[in-house]
C-alpha positions in Angstrom: -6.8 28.4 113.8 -4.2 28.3 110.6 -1.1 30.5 113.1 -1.2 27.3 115.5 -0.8 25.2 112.7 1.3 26.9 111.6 3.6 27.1 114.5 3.1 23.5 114.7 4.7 23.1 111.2 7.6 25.5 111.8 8.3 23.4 115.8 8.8 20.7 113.6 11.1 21.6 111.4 13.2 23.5 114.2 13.0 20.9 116.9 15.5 22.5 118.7 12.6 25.3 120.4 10.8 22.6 121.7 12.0 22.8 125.4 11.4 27.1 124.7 8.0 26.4 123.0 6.5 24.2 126.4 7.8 26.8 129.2 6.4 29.6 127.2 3.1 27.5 126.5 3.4 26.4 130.0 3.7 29.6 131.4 1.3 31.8 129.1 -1.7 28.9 130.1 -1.2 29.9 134.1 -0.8 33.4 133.3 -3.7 35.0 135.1 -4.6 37.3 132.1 -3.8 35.6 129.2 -4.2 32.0 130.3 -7.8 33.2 130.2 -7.9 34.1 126.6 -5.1 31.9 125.1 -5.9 28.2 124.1 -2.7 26.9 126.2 -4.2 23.4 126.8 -4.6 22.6 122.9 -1.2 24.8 122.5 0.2 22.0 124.8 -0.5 19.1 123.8 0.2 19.9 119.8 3.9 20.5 121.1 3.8 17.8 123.4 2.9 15.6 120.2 5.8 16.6 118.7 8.2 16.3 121.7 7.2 12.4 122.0 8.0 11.9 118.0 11.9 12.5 119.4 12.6 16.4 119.7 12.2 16.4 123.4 12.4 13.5 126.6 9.7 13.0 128.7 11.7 13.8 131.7 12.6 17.4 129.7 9.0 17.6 128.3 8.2 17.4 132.0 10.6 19.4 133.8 10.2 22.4 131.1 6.2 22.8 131.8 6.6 22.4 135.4 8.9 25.8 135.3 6.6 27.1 133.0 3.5 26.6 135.3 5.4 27.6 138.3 6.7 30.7 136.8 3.4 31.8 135.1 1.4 31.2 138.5 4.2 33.1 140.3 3.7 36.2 138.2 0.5 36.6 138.7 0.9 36.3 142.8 2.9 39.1 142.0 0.7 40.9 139.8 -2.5 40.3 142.8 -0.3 41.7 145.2 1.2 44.3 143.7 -2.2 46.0 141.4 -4.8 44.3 143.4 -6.8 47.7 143.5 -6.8 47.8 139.4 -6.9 44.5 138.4 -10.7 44.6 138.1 -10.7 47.7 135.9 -7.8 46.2 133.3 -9.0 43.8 130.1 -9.7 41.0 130.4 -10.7 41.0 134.1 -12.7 44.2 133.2 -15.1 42.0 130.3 -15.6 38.9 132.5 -15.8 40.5 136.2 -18.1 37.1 137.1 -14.4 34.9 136.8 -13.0 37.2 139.1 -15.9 37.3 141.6 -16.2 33.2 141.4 -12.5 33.0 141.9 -12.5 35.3 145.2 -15.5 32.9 146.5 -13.3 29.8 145.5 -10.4 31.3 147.5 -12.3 32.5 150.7 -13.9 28.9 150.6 -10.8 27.0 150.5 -8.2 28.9 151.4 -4.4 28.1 150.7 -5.9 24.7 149.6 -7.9 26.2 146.0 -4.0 26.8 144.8 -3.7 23.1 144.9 -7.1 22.3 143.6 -7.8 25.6 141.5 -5.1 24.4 139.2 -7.3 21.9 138.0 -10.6 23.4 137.7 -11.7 25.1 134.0 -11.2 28.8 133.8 -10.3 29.4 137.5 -7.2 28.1 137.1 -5.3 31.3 135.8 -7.3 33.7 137.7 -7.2 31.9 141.3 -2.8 32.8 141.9 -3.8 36.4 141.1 -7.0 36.6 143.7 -4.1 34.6 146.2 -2.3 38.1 145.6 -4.6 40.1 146.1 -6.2 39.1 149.4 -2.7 38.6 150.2 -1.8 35.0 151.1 1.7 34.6 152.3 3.9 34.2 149.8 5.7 31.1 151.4 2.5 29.4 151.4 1.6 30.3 148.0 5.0 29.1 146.8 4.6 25.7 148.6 1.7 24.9 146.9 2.2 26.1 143.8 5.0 24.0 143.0 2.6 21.2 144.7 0.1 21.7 142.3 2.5 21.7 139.3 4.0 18.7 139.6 0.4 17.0 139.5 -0.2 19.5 136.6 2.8 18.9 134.4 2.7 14.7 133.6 -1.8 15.5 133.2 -1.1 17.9 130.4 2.3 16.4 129.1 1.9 12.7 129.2 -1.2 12.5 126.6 0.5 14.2 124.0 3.6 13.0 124.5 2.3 9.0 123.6 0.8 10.1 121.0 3.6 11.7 119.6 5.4 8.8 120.5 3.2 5.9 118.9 3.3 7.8 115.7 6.7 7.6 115.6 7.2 4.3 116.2 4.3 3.2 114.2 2.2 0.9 116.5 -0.2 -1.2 114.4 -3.4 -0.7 116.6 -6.2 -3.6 116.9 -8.9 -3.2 114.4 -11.8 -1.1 115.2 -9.6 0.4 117.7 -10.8 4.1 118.0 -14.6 2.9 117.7 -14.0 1.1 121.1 -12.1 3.6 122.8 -14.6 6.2 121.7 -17.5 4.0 123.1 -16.3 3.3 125.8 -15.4 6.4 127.2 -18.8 7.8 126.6 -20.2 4.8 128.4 -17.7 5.0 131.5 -18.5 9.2 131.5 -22.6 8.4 131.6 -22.1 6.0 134.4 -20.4 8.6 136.0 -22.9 11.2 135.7 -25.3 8.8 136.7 -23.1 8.1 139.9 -22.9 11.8 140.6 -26.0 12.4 140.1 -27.6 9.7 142.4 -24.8 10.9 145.1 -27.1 14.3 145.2 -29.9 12.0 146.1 -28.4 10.6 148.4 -26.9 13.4 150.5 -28.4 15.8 152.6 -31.1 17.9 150.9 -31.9 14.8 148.0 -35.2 13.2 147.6 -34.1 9.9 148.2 -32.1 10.9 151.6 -35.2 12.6 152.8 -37.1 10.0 152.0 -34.9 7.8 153.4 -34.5 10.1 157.1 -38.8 10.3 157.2 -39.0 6.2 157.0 -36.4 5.9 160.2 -37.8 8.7 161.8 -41.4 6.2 162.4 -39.5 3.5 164.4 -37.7 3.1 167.3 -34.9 1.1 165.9 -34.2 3.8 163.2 -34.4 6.7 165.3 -31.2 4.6 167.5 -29.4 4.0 163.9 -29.5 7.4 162.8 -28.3 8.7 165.8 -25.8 6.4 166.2 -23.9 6.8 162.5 -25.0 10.3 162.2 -22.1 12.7 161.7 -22.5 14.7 165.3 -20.7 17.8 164.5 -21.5 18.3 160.5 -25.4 19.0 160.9 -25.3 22.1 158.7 -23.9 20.5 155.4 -23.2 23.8 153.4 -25.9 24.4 150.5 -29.1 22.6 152.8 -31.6 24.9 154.2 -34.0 22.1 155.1 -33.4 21.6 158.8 -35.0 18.1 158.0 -32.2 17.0 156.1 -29.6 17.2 158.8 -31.8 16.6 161.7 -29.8 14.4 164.1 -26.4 14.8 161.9 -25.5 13.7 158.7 -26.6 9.9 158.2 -24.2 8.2 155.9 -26.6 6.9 153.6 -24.1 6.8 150.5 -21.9 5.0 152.7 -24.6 1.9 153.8 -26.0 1.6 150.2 -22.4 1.7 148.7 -21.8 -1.2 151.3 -25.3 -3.0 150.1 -24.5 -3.1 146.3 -21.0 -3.5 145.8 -21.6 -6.2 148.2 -24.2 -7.5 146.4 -22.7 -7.0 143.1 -19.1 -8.7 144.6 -21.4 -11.8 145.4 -23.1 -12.2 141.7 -19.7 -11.9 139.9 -17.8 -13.9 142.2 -20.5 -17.1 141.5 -20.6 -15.3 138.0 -17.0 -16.3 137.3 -16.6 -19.6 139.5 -19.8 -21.4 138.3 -20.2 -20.3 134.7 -18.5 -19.8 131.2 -21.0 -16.4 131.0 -18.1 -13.9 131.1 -15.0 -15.8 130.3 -15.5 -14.6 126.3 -15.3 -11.2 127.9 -12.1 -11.8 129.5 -10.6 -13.6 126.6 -11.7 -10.4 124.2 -10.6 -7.9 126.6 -7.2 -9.5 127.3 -6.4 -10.4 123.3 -6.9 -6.1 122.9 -4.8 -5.0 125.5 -2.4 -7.9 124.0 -2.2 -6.0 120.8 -1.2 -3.0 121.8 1.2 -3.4 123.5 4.3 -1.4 122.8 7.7 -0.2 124.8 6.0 3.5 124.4 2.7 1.8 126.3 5.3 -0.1 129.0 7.2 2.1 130.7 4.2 4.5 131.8 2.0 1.4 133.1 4.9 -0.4 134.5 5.5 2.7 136.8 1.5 2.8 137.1 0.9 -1.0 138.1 4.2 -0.5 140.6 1.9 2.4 142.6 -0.6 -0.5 143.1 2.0 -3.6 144.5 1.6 -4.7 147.9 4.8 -3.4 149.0 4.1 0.0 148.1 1.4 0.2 150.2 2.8 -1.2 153.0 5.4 2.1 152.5 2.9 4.6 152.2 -0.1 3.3 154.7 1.7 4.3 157.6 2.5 7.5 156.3 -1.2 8.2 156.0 -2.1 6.8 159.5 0.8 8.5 161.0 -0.7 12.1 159.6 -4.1 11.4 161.0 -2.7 10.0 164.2 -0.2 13.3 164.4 -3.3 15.4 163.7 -5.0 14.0 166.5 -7.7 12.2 163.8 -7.1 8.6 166.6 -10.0 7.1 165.7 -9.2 7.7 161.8 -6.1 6.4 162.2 -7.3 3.2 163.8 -9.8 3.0 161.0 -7.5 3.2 158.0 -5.0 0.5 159.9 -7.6 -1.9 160.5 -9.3 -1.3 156.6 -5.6 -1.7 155.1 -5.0 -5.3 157.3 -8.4 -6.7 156.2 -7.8 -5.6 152.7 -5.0 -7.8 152.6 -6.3 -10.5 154.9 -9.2 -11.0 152.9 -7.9 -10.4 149.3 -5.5 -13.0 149.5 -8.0 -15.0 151.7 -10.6 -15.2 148.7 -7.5 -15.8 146.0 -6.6 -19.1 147.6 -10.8 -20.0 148.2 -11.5 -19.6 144.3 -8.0 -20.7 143.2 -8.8 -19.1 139.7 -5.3 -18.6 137.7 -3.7 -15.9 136.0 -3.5 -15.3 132.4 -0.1 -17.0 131.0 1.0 -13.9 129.5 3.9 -12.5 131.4 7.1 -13.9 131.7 7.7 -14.4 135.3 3.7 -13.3 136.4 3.1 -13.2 140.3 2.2 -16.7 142.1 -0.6 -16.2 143.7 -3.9 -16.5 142.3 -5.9 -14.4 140.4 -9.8 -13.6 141.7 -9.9 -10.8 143.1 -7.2 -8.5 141.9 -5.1 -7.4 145.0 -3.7 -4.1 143.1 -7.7 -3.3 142.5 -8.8 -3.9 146.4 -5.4 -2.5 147.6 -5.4 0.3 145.5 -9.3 1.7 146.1 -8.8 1.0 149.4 -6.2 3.4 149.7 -7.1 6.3 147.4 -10.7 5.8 148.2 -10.1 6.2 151.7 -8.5 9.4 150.9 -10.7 10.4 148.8 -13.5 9.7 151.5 -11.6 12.2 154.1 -11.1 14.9 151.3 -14.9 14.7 150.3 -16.0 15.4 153.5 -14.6 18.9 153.9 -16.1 20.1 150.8 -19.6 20.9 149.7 -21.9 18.1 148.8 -22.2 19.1 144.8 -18.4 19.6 144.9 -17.7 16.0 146.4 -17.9 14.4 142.7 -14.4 16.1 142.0 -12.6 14.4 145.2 -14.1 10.7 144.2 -13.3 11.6 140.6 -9.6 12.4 141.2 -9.1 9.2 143.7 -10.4 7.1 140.8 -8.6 8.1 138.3 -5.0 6.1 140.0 -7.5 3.1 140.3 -8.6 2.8 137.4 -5.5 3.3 135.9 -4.1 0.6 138.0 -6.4 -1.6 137.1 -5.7 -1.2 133.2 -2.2 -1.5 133.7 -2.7 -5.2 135.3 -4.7 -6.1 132.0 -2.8 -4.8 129.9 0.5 -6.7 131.4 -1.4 -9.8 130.9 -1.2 -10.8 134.6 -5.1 -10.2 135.6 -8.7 -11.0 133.9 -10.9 -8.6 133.4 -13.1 -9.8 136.2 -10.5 -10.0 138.5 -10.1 -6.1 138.4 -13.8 -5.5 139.1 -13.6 -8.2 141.7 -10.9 -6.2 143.1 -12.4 -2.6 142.9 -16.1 -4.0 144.5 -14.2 -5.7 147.8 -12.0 -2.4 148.3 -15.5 -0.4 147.7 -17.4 -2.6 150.5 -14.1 -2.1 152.5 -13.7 1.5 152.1 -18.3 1.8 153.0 -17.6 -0.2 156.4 -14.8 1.5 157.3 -16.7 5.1 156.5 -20.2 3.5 158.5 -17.8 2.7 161.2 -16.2 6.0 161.3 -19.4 8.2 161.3 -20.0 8.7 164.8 -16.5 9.7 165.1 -16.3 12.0 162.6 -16.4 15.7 164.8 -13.4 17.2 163.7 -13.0 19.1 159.8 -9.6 18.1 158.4 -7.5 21.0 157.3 -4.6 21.2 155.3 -1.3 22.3 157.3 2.6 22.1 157.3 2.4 18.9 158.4 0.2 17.5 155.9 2.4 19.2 153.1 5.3 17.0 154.8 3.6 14.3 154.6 2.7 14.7 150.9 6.0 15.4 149.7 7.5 12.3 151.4 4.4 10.1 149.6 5.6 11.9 146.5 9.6 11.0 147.2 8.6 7.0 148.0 6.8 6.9 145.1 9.6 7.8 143.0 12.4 6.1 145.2 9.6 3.0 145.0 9.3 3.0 141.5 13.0 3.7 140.5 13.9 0.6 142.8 11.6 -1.9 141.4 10.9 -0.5 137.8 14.0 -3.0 136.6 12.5 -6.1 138.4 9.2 -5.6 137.0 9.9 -4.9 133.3 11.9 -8.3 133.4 8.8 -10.0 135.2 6.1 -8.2 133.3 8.1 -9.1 129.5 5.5 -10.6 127.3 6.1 -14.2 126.4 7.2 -14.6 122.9 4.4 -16.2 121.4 1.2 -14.5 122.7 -1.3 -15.8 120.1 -0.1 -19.5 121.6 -0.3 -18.5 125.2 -3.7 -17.4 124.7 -4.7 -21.3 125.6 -4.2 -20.4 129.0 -7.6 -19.5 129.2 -8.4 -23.3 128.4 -7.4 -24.1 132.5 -10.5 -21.8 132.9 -12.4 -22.9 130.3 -11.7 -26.5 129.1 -13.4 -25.4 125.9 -10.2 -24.9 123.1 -9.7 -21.0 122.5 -10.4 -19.6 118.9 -7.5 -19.0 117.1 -6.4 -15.5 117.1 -6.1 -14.0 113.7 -2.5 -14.7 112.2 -2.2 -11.0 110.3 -3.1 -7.9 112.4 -4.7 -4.7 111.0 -1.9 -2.2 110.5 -2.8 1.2 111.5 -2.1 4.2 108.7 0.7 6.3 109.8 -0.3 9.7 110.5 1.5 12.7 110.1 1.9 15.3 113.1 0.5 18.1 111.1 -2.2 16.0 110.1 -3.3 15.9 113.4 -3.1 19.2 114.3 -5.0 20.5 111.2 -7.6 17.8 112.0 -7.9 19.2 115.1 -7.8 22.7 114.5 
């Protein structure tokens, strides 16, 4: 693709049609019939590169593809509305008829609600504003979640490009071997996730394993009493099951109870793991020592504002503003549910920090004073979006669900890398964290089962209530974002702090190396003719 290279080159040179060059992108991507033909997302972030090398803020960067995606989505409401009866007859809509069909199923599925999550799915995303138009959804509604849906959209497609952008102009020397790991990595955490999807099926109504599972219970007394008493009662037919078997007697929350079983199980073996023996503490140590390296102000400022979405306080803001939806909606028993999950997430977190007494890395200048096993950001943190994440699941199709649980990990995980990456948790202290708010988050769901009668729908009042989360967060973050980038300031020394690990380990730290692989600088329209 020489033209977008091209353009790249000539953005460069004229930084000044930056801001231009991102609305346009912006907007072209979300049109409904070029955004199906036009490579907007690579468009994007080759801009975006160039924006974060110093033509363009963040908070510009941002703004300027928000418009764009709000505008682009807007015109092509008006377009369904307006030509609904030609649309199918016009190219492209004409050559690829299936998009259209799947994006009228989408919408008819989901109603008002596949604005917010069409946005993010593949090649319905420009196609599903225009089928809003044409099976005319108010345009109020259509407005109000449109510009809901791009401000998630705008930082997802923005932010990655921008660092980049960004680190090559500042020049970070990255650890060696860094891309190797990175790569690895990702392709391990993406086949575990497959894995974990793909067990779910098995798990759910229809699978092998849950029919399997429903035939054992089904030849005693004692399971025929559990199943009926943590079936689902009013979510027999789970959509895409024709095997009555399957959902006799409800919907048994089988992932639920095994969730509960091995992240309890697995919360055990590291906890005696990492109290009784020196088997992981070389992990930790080579874990921490990589994050050490690269960090940069470019890296800061995003995972300071990450690791801020995960502090106590925070969720103490925006807890009641989740149980105060459910209890408005009438969802009482849900309400009581996430109240009691949030106050033994903290109860026991900080419980089990003072039992192991393990301590923090010294990395930090003014790190928290509690202890460090388990991470309280992890537990607090998957509590809370897995929780949400549980509710939003459960109004979807079971081969559909993967994308709720991947979206409400996404924060966590995020939160977690922040905490090791501002030197103030272990490695195992953030999957300490994430197993206790996973067997929190499967009681609470076991618990909840045989209440479970109502489907949760999305109405004004939840649209309230997510643009006041939205607003704390950013009134949150703005107050505190100061006060922790003085606490979270890396100690001068880092390679002498690493002995901290000796109160751990009484064994004397290796030396880290005294000269650091500097990274080759890269050029911007090296990058985009390597990836073009």
């Amino acid at each position: 693709m020489p033209d977008l290279h091209t353009l790249t080159l000539w953005l460069q040179a004229n930084p000044g049609w930056i801001s231009c060059a991102i609305f346009l992108i912006a907007f072209v991507e979300s049109l409904a019939l070029a955004g199906v033909i036009v490579p907007g997302v690579i468009m994007l972030f080759m801009v975006s590169i160039i924006a974060g090398g110093g033509a363009l803020s963040l908070a510009e960067s941002l703004l300027w593809a928000f418009l764009g995606a709000v505008g682009g989505d807007g015109l092509s409401f008006l377009i369904g509305h307006y030509f609904k009866s030609s649309i199918p007859r016009v190219w492209p809509m004409s050559r690829y008829p299936a998009l259209l069909h799947s994006g009228e199923e989408f919408f008819r599925r989901h109603g008002g609600k596949s604005i917010l999550i069409g946005r993010f799915v593949g090649p319905l995303r420009p196609v599903l504003p225009l089928v809003a138009g044409m099976l005319h959804m108010p345009a109020r509604r259509f407005l109000t979640f449109n510009i809901l849906s791009a401000v998630g959209w705008a930082p997802l497609y923005v932010i990655p490009g921008f660092l980049v952008g960004a680190s090559i102009n500042i020049d970070i020397p990255l650890p060696e071997h860094f891309m190797p790991i990175m790569i690895v990595s990702l392709a391990i955490a993406s086949g575990l996730f497959a894995l974990i999807v793909r067990l779910h099926w098995e798990i759910n109504p229809g699978g092998q394993l849950y029919l399997m599972t429903h035939q054992w219970l089904m030849r005693y007394h004692f399971g025929r009493r559990l199943w009926r008493a943590l079936a689902t009662p009013d979510k027999q037919e789970t959509e895409g099951h024709t095997n009555d078997k399957s959902t006799a007697g409800g919907e048994f929350p089988l992932s639920s109870f095994l969730l509960v079983l091995f992240s309890l199980l697995s919360f055990i073996i590291l906890s005696l793991i990492v109290l009784h023996t020196p088997w992981l503490k070389g992990l930790d140590t080579g874990i921490t020592n990589f994050f050490q390296l690269l960090r940069s102000p470019v890296l800061d400022y995003p995972l300071l504002g990450i690791t801020l979405l995960g502090d106590d306080r925070y969720l103490y803001w925006v807890m009641p503003l989740f149980i105060g939806l459910l209890a408005f909606r009438g969802f009482y028993a849900a309400a009581i549910h996430v109240a009691l999950a949030g106050i033994a997430t903290a109860l026991i977190t900080h419980g089990l920090k003072d039992a192991f007494a393990l301590v923090r890395p010294d990395l930090a200048l003014f790190p928290p004073k509690s202890f460090s096993f388990p991470s309280g950001h992890s537990s607090g943190s998957m509590v809370f979006w897995g929780l949400m994440g549980a509710f939003v699941a459960r109004e979807v199709s079971i081969r559909q669900r993967w994308v709720a649980y991947l979206a409400c990990a996404l924060p966590v995980a995020l939160i977690g890398v922040s905490r090791i990456y501002l030197g103030v948790h272990w490695f195992t202290d953030v999957i300490g964290g994430v197993l206790l708010g996973l067997i929190i988050c499967g009681v609470t769901r076991l618990s909840y089962s045989r209440f479970d009668k109502q489907h949760f729908s999305v109405d004004i009042s939840t649209l309230i209530a997510l643009s006041i989360w939205i607003l704390l967060s950013v009134v949150y973050v703005n107050r505190y974002f100061d006060a922790a980038q003085r606490a979270y300031q890396p100690k001068t020394n880092i390679t002498a702090t690493m002995a901290c690990h000796q109160l751990r380990d009484q064994s004397t730290l290796a030396t880290a190396p005294a000269e650091q692989v500097a990274s080759k600088t890269t050029t911007i329209p090296a990058i985009s003719k390597a990836i073009l």
